[in-house]
N, C-alpha and C positions, 0 to 999 in steps of 0.2 A: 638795468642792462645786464648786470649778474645775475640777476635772476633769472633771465631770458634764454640766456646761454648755459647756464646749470640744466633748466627744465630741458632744453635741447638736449642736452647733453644725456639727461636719463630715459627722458624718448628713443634715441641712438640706441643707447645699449639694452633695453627693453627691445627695441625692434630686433638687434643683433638676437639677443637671447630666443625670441621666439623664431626666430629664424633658424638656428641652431637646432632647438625642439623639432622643427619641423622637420629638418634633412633627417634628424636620425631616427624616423620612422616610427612606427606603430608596434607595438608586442602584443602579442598575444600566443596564446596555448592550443595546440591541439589536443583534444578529450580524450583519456583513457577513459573504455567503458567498463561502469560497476552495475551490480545485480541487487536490487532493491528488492527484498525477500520479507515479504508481509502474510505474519502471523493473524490470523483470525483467534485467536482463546477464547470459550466460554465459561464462567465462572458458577458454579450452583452451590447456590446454600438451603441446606435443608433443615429446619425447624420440626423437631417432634408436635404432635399435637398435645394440645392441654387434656385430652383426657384417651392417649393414645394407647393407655395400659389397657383402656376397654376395649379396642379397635375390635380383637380378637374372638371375644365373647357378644357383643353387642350386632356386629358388622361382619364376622366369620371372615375378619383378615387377618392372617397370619404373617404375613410379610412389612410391617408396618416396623420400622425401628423407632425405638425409645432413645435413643442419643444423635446429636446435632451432629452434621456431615458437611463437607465441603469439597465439590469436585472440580476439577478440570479437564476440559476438553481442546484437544484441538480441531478446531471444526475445517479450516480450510488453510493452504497455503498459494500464494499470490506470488507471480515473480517478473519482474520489469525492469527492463535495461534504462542507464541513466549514463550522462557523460561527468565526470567531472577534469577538473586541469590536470595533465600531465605536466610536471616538472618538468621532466627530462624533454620535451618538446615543446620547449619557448623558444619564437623564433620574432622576427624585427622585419616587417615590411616598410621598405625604404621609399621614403615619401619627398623625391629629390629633383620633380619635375621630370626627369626622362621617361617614365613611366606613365602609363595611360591608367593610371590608380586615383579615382577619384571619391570613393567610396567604401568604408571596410567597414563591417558590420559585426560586434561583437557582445558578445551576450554578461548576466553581469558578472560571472566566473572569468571573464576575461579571454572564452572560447571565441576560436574563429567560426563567425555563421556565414558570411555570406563575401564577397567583392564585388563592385562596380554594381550590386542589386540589395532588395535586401531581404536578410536572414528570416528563417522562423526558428525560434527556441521551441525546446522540449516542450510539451503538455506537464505542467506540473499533476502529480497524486493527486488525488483527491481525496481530501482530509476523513477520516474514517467516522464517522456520527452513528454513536449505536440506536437502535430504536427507543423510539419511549417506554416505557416500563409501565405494564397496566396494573391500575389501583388495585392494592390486594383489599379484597372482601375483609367487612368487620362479621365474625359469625354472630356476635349477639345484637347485631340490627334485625335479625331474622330470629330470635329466640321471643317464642311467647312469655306472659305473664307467668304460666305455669312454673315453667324453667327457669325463669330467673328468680322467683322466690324459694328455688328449692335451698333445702340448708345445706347439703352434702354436695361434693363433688360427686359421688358414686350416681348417686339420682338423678343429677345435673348431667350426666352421662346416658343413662337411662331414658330419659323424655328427650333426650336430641336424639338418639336413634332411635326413637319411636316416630319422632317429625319426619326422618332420612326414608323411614320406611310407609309413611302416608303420602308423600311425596311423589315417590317412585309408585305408587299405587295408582295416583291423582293422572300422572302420565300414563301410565297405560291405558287408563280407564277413555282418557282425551283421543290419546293414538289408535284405540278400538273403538270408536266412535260409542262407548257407552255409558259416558259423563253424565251426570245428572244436569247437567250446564256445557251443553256442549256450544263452541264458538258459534256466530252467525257465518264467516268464510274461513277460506284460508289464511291469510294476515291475521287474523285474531287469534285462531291456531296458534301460530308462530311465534305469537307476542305471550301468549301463555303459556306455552313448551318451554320458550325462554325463561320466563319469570320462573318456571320450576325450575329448570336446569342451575340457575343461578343462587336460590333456595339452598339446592339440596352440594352444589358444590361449595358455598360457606359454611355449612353447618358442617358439612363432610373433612373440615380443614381442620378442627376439635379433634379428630383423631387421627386424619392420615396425614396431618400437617402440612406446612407449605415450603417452596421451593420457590427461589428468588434468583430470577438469573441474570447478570453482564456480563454483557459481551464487548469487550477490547482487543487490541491490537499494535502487537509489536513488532518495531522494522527492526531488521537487521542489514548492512551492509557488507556486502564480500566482492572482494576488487581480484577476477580471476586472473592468474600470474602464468598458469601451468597446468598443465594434463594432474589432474590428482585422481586418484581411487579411494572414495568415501573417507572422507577429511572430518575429523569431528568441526561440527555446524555449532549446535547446541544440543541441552538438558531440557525434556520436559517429563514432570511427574502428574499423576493426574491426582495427586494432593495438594499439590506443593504449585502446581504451576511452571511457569519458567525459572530454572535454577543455575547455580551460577556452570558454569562450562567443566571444572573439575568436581563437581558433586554429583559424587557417583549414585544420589537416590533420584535421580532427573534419569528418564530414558532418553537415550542419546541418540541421536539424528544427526545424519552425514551428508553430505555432499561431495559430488563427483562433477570432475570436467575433463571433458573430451575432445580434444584439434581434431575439427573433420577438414582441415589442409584444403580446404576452398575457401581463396582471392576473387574478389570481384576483378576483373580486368580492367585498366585505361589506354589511353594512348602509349602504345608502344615506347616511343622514342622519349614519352616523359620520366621514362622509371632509368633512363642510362644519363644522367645528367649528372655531372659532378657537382657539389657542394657549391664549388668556389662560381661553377657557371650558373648556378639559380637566383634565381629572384630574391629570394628570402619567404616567397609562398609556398608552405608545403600542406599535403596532406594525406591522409591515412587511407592504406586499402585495407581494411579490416577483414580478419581472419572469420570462419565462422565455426563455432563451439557448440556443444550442447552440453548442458549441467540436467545433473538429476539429483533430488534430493529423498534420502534413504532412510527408512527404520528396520534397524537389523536386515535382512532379506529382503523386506518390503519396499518398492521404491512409491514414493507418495506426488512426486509432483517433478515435470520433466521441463526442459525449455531453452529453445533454440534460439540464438541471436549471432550476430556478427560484431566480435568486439577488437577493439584496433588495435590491441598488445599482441596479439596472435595475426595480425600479418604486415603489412609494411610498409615503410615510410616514403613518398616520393616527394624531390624538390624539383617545383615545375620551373621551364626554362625561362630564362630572361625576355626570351624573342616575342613569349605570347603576351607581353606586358607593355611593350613599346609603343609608341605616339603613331603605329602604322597598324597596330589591330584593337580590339576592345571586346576585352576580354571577361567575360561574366559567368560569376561562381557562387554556389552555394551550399553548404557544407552541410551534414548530419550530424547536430549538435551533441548524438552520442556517439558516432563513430570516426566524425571525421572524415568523412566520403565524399565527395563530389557529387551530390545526386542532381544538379545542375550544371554543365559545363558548356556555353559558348563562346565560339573563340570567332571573329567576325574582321576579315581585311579591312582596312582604312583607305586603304590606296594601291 
């Protein structure tokens, strides 16, 4: 019988307890929007060839360096608005029955997306996957018997550009139709232009050597606060790559934001509402900005968006939440916006 009355007894205050939970409502955050600034960099490394001293004499190229290189490029920049939680705007939808709130939808930041419907979150990025990287040529799959018995490098130099140059002969001779074997169509053409082209590009790697490139990608985040005029961003060097933000051998790249002082508008009468007479539902009319990102003089990459720290906060009224209307919202998971709002009499 003690036992009976114990287990009642923690039933009771379990049920008190969730009971509790439930009056004091739901929290959640409205989004301050951030600028997801994605770096494209290309990486190239360049290998002298094994017999690049001849390039010159052999091949009549003069531009051919004799020492290993590494360069960097920035090939593109990307810029995409994102929400994530504002501190300062955690607020507590009161889940106390009076309220026609049967449904809040919140994302896993703990953003408000939607009420009484339900929300869409952001499009996550999509993860950057560089291309495949094609097999580099072996050039002595293509070297005859000749050349590879030679004893000398010098000679072993000498009978590849003599191959470079029967090669390029082979082809014109095909593309002037005065081949001693010339194809039966066109496909067969093609298939032999190629097998030369393919020839005389591995053999031609023995001196003008090759060039190996990745390409990766680096995010940065900037959470815009304020009107700035070219803010140092980052460092990039085209040796060195991305460098740290005080190293002064990275050319430097700025960033500017601009308040272009346009409010989307709402209902009037929801923006005069005192604190203490709201619901505990707020949300954001966001400001709209433009950033531009700069090198020296040059501006490289512009973009426009509406972000909610640049415009302002409204706590909608009690009256649209009562057991006499039913009320259905859904929110811009970067800005915070109402880009759904029905408000529908009960009675």
């Amino acid at each position: 019988m003690r036992k009976i009355i114990l287990s009642a007894a923690l039933l009771l205050a379990t049920s008190i307890q969730a009971q509790e939970i439930q009056t004091e409502g739901i929290d959640y955050f409205l989004p301050k929007t951030a600028v997801r600034i994605a770096l494209k960099i290309e990486k190239k490394t360049y290998t002298p060839g094994e017999y690049a001293e001849y390039a010159e004499n052999y091949l009549k190229r003069s531009d051919v360096s004799l020492e290993p290189e590494v360069k960097y490029e920035l090939l593109n920049i990307h810029l995409l608005s994102v929400g994530m939680p504002d501190s300062t705007k955690m607020f507590t939808i009161k889940m106390d029955g009076k309220r026609n709130i049967n449904h809040v939808d919140l994302n896993e930041k703990g953003i408000l997306l939607a009420i009484n419907m339900t929300g869409e979150d952001e499009t996550a990025p999509k993860t950057f996957v560089p291309s495949p990287k094609p097999q580099q040529l072996n050039p002595r799959d293509f070297m005859n018997a000749e050349i590879l018995a030679s004893g000398s490098k010098a000679k072993m130099a000498e009978l590849v550009a003599q191959d470079i140059m029967e090669i390029r002969e082979s082809r014109n001779q095909l593309t002037r139709g005065q081949a001693d074997f010339m194809p039966k169509d066109g496909e067969q053409l093609k298939v032999m232009l190629e097998k030369l082209d393919t020839q005389e590009k591995a053999l031609s790697q023995l001196f003008l050597g090759t060039e190996d490139a990745d390409t990766t990608e680096v995010i940065l985040n900037f959470i815009p606060t304020k009107e700035v005029d070219k803010q140092l961003l980052f460092r990039f060097s085209d040796k060195l790559g991305m460098t740290d933000i005080d190293d002064l051998g990275g050319r430097p790249y700025y960033i500017s934001v601009k308040d272009e002082h346009s409010v989307p508008s709402m209902h009037a009468s929801f923006g005069e509402n005192r604190e203490k007479d709201a619901s505990g539902v707020c949300v954001n009319l966001p400001g709209r900005i433009s950033i531009g990102i700069h090198s020296k003089d040059q501006q490289i990459a512009t973009f426009g968006l509406f972000a909610a720290q640049f415009g302002k906060l409204v706590h909608l009224p009690i009256y649209i939440f009562t057991k006499k209307t039913m009320t259905k919202m859904r929110l811009n998971p970067t800005t915070g916006y109402p880009e759904t709002f029905n408000v529908e009499n009960l009675r």
